[in-house]
C-alpha positions as CSV (number, residue, x, y, z in Angstrom):
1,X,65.0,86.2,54.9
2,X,64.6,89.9,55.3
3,X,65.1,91.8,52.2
4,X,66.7,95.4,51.6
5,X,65.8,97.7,48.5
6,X,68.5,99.4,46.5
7,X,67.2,102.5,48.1
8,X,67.2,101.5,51.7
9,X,70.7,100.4,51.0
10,X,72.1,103.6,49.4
11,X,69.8,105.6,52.3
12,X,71.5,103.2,55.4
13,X,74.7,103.0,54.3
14,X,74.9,106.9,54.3
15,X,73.0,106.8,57.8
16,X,76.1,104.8,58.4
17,X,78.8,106.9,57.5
18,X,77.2,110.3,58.9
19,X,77.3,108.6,62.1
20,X,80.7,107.7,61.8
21,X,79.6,104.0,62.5
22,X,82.3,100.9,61.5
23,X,81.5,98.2,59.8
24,X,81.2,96.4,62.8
25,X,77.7,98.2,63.3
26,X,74.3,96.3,61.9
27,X,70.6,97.4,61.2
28,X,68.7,95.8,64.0
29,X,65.0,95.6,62.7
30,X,62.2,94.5,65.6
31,X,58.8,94.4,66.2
32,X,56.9,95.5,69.2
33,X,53.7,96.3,70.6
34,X,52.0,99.3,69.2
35,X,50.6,102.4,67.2
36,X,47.1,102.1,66.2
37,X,47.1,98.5,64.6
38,X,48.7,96.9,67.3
39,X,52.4,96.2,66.0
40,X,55.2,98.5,65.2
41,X,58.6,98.3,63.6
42,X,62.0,99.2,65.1
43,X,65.2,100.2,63.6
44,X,68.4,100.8,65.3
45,X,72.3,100.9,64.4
46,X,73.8,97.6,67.2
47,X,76.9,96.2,67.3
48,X,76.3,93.1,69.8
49,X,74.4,90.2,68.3
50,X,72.1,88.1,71.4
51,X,72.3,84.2,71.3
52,X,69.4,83.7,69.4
53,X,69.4,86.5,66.9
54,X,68.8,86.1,63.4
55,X,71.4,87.0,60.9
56,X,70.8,87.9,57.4
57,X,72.5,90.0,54.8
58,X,71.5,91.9,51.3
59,X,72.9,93.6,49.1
60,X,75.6,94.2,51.4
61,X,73.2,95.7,54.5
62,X,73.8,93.3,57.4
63,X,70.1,92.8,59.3
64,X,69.7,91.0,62.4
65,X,66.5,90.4,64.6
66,X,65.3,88.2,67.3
67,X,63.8,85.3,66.7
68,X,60.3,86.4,67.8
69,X,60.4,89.7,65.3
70,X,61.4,87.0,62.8
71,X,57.9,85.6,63.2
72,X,56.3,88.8,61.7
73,X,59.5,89.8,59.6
74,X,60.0,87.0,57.7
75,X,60.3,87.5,53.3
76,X,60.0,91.6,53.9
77,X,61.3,93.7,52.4
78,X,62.9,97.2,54.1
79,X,61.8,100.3,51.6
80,X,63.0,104.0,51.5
81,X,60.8,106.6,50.0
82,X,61.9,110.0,49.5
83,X,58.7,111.5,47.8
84,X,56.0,113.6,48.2
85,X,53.4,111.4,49.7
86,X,55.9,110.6,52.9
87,X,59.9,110.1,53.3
88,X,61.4,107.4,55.4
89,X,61.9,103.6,56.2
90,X,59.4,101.2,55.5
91,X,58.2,98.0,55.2
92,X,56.5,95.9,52.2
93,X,55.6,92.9,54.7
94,X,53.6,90.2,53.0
95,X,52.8,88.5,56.9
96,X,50.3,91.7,57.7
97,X,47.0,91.4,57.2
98,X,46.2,95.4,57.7
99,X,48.0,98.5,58.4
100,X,47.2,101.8,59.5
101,X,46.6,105.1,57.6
102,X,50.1,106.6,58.7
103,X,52.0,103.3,57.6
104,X,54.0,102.7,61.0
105,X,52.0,100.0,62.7
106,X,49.9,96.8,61.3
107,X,48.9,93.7,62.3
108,X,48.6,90.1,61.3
């Protein structure tokens, strides 16, 4: 399962409606190769699921990733921060083993 926090929700569903985006549209969360610790994190607005795409949903946020991402994804939990110390997306992931100083990339 991939998890949502009530503000990533609030922040996505307006990201959502700014864009004009249906329902039909979905956060696509991924993982690929790097930044400085060897792994990133991807997040894109998709509307077309692939055969082997995982589905989850929470708190009303749809998620979907491929099975591979999953791997590295699985029991996080997508974060918003809108403070002083850094705004934007990201990711309290219990899989990683380190991360780097600017928070975008990590490893396992």
């Amino acid at each position: 399962m991939i998890y949502v926090s009530d503000k990533a929700k609030e922040k996505v569903d307006q990201l959502k409606l700014d864009a004009g985006l249906t329902d039909e549209y979905f956060l696509r969360v991924s993982v690929v190769g790097g930044g400085c610790s060897g792994l990133s994190y991807k997040l894109d607005f998709d509307n077309e699921t692939q055969p082997k795409d995982q589905v989850f949903e929470d708190k009303g946020v749809k998620l979907v990733t491929d099975l591979k991402s999953f791997l590295y994804l699985c029991d996080t939990t997508l974060e918003f921060s809108d403070g002083l110390n850094g705004k934007g997306f990201h990711f309290e992931n219990p899989n990683a083993s380190r991360s780097c100083g600017c928070g975008d990339s990590f490893s396992v």
